[in-house]
C-alpha positions in Angstrom: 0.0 0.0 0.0 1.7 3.3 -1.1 1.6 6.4 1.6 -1.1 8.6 -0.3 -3.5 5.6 0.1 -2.2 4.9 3.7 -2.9 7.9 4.6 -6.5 8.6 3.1 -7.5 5.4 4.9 -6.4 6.2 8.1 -8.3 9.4 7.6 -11.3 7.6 7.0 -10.7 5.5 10.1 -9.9 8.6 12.3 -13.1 9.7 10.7 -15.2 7.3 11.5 -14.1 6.9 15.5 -15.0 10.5 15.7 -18.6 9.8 13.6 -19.1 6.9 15.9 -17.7 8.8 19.3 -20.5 11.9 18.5 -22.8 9.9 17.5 -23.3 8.1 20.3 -22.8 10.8 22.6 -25.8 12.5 20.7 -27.7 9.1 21.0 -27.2 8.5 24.1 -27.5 11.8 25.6 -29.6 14.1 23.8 -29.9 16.8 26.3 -26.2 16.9 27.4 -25.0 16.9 24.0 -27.4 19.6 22.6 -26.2 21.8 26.0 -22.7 21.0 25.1 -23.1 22.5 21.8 -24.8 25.7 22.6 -22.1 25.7 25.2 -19.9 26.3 22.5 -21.5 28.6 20.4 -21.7 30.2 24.0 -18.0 30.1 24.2 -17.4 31.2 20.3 -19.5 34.2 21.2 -17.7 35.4 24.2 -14.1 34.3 21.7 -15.6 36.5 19.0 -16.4 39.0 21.0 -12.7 39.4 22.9 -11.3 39.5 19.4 -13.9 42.4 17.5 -12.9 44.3 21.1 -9.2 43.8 20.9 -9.2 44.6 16.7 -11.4 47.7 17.6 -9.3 48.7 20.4 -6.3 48.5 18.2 -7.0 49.2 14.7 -6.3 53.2 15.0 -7.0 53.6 11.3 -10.1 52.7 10.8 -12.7 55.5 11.2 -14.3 56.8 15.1 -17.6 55.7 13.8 -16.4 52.2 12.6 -15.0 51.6 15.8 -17.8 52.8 18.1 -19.3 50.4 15.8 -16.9 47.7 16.6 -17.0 47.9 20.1 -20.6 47.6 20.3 -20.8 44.6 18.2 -18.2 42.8 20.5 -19.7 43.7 23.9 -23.1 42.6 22.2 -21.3 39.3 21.2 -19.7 38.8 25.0 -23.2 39.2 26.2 -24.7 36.8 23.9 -21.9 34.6 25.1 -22.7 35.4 28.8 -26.7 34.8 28.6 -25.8 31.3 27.1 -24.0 30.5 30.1 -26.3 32.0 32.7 -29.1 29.7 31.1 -27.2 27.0 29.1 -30.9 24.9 29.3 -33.2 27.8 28.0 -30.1 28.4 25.2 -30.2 24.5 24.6 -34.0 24.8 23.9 -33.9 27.5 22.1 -31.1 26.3 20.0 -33.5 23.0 19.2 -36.0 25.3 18.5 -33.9 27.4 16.0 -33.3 24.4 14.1 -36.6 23.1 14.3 -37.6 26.1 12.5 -35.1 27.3 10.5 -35.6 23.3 8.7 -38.8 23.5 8.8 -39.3 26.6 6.2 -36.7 24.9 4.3 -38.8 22.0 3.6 -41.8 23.8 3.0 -40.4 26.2 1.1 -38.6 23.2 -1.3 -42.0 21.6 -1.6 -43.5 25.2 -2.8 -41.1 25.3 -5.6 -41.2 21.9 -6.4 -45.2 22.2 -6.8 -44.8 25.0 -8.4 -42.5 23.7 -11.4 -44.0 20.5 -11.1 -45.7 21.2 -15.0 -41.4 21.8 -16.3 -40.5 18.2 -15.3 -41.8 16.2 -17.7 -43.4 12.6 -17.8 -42.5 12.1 -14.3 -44.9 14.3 -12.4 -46.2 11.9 -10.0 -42.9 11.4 -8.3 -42.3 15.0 -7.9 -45.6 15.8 -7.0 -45.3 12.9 -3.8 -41.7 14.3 -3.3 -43.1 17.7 -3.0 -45.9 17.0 -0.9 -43.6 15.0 1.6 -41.3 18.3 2.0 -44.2 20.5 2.4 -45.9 18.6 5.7 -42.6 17.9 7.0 -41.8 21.4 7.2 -45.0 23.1 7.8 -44.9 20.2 10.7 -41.8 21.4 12.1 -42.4 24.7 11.7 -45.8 24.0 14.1 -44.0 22.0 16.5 -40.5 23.2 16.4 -39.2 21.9 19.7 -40.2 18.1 19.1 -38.9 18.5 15.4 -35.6 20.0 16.7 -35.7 17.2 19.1 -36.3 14.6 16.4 -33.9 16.0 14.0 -31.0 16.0 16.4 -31.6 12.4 17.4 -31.9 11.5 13.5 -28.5 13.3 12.9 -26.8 11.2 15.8 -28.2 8.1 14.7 -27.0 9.1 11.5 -23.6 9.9 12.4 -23.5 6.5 14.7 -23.9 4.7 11.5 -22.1 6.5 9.4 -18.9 6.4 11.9 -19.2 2.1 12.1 -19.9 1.7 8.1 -16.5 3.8 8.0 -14.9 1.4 10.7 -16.0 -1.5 9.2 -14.7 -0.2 5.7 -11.1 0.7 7.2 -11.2 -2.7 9.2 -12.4 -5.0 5.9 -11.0 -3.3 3.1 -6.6 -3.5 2.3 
């Protein structure tokens, strides 16, 4: 085995421990891994925030206005960053609900277009139609029930990553 292909497959191993390590954790732990992560976007506010201050602070040639600007923007960020931590479970929620949402117009809004081009696609109109029908409940459902969708989603996506982290394994383990 030459060294590129070493290499790639080792990646694909190191991959696949991760995929398998977060999704379990995910799994397993819904709630503790959902706080973790808006523990960190509570964390990269407060980093982002220190940084825009220090760059404002320092950066003498931009213009008074740009950094009034600036410093708002950060202390607005280190706030952010602060509230997440005061309530990391109301920020975990929220988060949930974000996604919940934010997924839920997607779909709906796919399944609009798709209904409303469904005359462009041919012979093959029944498909799309059932496609397009699909999106549109699932998102208007999401959208109406954000929280459980959010909830649902981020168990699908660690179930997902549980069994996309072992088919990589298994791959790296099987395959020479």
């Amino acid at each position: 085995m030459d060294a590129f292909t070493s290499r790639v497959r080792r990646t694909i191993g190191i991959d696949g421990l991760i995929s398998t390590i977060m999704g379990t954790f995910i799994t397993v732990w819904p709630e503790k891994s959902a706080s973790f992560v808006a523990g960190m976007i509570g964390f990269a506010f407060l980093a982002i925030g220190v940084s825009k201050l220090l760059v404002s602070l320092r950066d003498t040639d931009q213009g008074k206005s740009n950094r009034i600007i600036g410093i708002i923007m950060s202390i607005l960020y280190m706030v952010a960053g602060l509230f997440i931590f005061l309530d990391i479970e109301t920020a975990t929620l929220s988060l949930l609900v974000v996604v919940g949402i934010l997924t839920g117009l997607t779909w709906a809004i796919e399944g609009i277009i798709q209904m409303t081009i469904i005359n462009r696609w041919g012979s093959n109109r029944v498909w799309t139609f059932i496609s397009a029908l699909i999106s549109l409940l699932a998102g208007v459902t999401l959208v109406f029930s954000p929280l459980f969708g959010g909830l649902f989603l981020w168990e699908f996506f660690g179930i997902m990553l549980l069994v996309v982290g072992i088919v990589k394994l298994v791959h790296v383990a099987i395959v020479r």
